[in-house]
C-alpha positions in Angstrom: 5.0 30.9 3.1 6.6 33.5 0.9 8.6 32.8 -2.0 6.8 29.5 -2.1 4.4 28.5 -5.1 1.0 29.4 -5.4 -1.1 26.3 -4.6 0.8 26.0 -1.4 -0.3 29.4 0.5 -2.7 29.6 3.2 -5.5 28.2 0.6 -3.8 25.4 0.5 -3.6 25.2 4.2 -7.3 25.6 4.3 -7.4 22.4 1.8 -5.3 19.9 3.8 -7.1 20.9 6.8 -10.7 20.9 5.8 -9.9 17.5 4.2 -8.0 16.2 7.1 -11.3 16.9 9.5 -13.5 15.2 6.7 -11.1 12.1 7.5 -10.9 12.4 10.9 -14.7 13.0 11.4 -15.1 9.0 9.5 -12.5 7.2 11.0 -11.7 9.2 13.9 -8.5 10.4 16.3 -7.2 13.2 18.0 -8.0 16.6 16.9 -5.3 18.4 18.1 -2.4 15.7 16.2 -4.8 15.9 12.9 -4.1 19.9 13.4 -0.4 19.7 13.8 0.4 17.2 10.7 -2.0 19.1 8.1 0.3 21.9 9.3 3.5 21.0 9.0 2.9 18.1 6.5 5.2 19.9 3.9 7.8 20.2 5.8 10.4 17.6 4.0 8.9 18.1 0.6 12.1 18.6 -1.3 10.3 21.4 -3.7 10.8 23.9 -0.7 14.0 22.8 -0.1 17.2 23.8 -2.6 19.6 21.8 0.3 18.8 17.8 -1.2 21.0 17.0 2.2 18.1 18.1 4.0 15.7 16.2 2.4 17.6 13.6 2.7 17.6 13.9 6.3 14.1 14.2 6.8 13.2 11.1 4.7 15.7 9.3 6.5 14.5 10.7 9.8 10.6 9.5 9.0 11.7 6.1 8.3 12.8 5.7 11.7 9.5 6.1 13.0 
């Protein structure tokens, strides 16, 4: 997570996790999916990317689902 901004580092991580099990631990599901998407929910957030084609792509990609 180099090069990225501040409030997205590992703390942040930390954050979206803790919260996620908070969730998870009310209404339930599978531990190991609620582990996965806190970590890669940034993944198509267009402030990491400089390439908007990319972002573009991803949107587009998580619509299909």
């Amino acid at each position: 997570m180099a090069g990225q901004q501040a409030d997205h580092g590992f703390d942040h991580g930390l954050r979206v996790l803790t919260s996620a099990r908070a969730i998870q631990a009310e209404v339930g599901g599978n531990h190991l999916v609620v582990g996965l998407a806190t970590m890669l929910h940034d993944v198509g957030d267009a402030k990491f990317h400089d390439d908007v084609k990319f972002h573009d792509d991803v949107e587009r990609s998580s619509n299909n689902l």
